[in-house]
Structures are given as C-alpha cells and as structure tokens.
N, C-alpha and C positions, 0 to 999 in steps of 0.2 A: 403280323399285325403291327403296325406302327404304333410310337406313343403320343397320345394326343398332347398337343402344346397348351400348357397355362394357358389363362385368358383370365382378366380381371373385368367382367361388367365388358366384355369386346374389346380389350387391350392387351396385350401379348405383354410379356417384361420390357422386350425393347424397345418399344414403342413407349413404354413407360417412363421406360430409361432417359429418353428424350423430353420428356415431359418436366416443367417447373414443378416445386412444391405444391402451390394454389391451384394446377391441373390435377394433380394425381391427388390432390384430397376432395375433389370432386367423385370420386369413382369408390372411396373410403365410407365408412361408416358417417353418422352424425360423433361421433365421440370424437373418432381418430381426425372429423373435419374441422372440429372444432378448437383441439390441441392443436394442430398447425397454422389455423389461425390466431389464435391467442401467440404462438411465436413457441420455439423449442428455450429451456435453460440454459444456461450457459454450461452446465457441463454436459449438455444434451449436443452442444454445438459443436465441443471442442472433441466428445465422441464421434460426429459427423464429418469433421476434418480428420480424426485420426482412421476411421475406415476408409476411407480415401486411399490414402498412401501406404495403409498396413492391410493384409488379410489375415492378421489375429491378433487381434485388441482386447483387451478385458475392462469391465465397464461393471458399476452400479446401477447406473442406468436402466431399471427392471422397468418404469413406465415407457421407454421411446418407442417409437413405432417401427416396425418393419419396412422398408422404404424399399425400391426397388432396387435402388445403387449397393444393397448390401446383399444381394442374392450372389451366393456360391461363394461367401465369404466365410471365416468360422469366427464367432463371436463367444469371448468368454465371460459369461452374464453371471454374478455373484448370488447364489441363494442362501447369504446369510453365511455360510461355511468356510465355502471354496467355492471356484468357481468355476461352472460347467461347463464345457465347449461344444458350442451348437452349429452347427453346418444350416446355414440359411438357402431356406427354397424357395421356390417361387410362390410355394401355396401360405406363405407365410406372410407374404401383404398385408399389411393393415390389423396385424393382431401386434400384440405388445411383448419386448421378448422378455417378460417376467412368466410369461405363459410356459413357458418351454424350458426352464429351470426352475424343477419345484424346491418347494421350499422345506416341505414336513417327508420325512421317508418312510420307506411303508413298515411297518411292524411285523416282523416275523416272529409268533413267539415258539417258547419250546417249551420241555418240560417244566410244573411248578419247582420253586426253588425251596430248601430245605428248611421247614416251619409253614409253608403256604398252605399245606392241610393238615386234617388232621392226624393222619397216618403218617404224615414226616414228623409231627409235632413230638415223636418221642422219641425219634431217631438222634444218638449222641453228635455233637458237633463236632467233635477231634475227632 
C-alpha cells in the first residue's frame, strides 16, 4: 500500500513550494493569514534567511509559522531551557513551532519525601 502524499486544502508541498508568501496564506488559517499579512519581525525575517542556507538553525522564534520552504529541515526551537530539535513535516503547515517544543514537562512523581506524612514524621533525619 503506498503512502498517501500531503495535500494542504488540494496543494502538495511542492506546489507550495513554488507559491509567494500572499498565495500560500491563502490556503492557512485566518490567524496564520493574517500574521503574514501584517509582515514577519525582523528576527522572524533574519530566521527565514538563515533556514535558507542552513538545515539546523536555532531560533526563539516560538510564534513563526510553519512555511513550506522549511519542510525536512531540523529547527532548534527554545522552550525557555534549551532547545529542542524538531524535524519539520509536511503536516506541520501553518501551525506555529511554539507548538512542538513544550514548555512545562510532565511530572513524574515518586515516593512521599521524609516528613510528607505522618508515619515519616517520626522517622530520625541522620
């Protein structure tokens, strides 16, 4: 069984690819169409030259949008820490890559710690 090709709204990536900015935010949400109308930031722009020429960038950049020109590239997107390396797909069009590096991690807990109840509460500490 083959795998079926992306498609955005009936646009392949490469067909995308080919496409201006004001095209391919036609086929985007109202949010994401509205951001590249209003114009990218300047460190939004100077992220959009530097994907260009490199395929691994790291970038603060959590609002920019997923654009087609960045598919199969790996973007190191900062959650506040460090910052995560995400391998861009095709299904990732038109989301924001603040999406895909979170920010809060999940909490694993374990055993209470010594005084948390009341049966450690007379347990010696040395």
């Amino acid at each position: 069984m083959a795998k079926k090709e992306f498609t955005l709204r009936g646009k392949t990536v490469e067909e995308m690819k080919n496409m201006s900015l004001t095209e391919i935010s036609e086929y985007l949400p109202s949010r994401e169409r509205r951001k590249i109308k209003r114009g990218f930031t300047d460190a939004e722009k100077i992220f959009l030259k530097n994907i260009e020429k490199n395929n691994n960038v790291e970038t603060h950049c959590r609002d920019m949008i997923v654009l087609p020109v960045m598919v199969g590239k790996i973007i190191k997107v900062h959650n506040g820490k460090t910052f995560l390396p995400i391998t861009i797909a095709a299904e990732m069009i038109g989301h924001r890559l603040g999406e895909f590096a979170l920010t809060r991690g999940r909490v694993q807990h374990s055993a209470p710690g010594i005084g948390a109840t009341r049966s450690s509460a007379s347990i010696s500490v040395r």
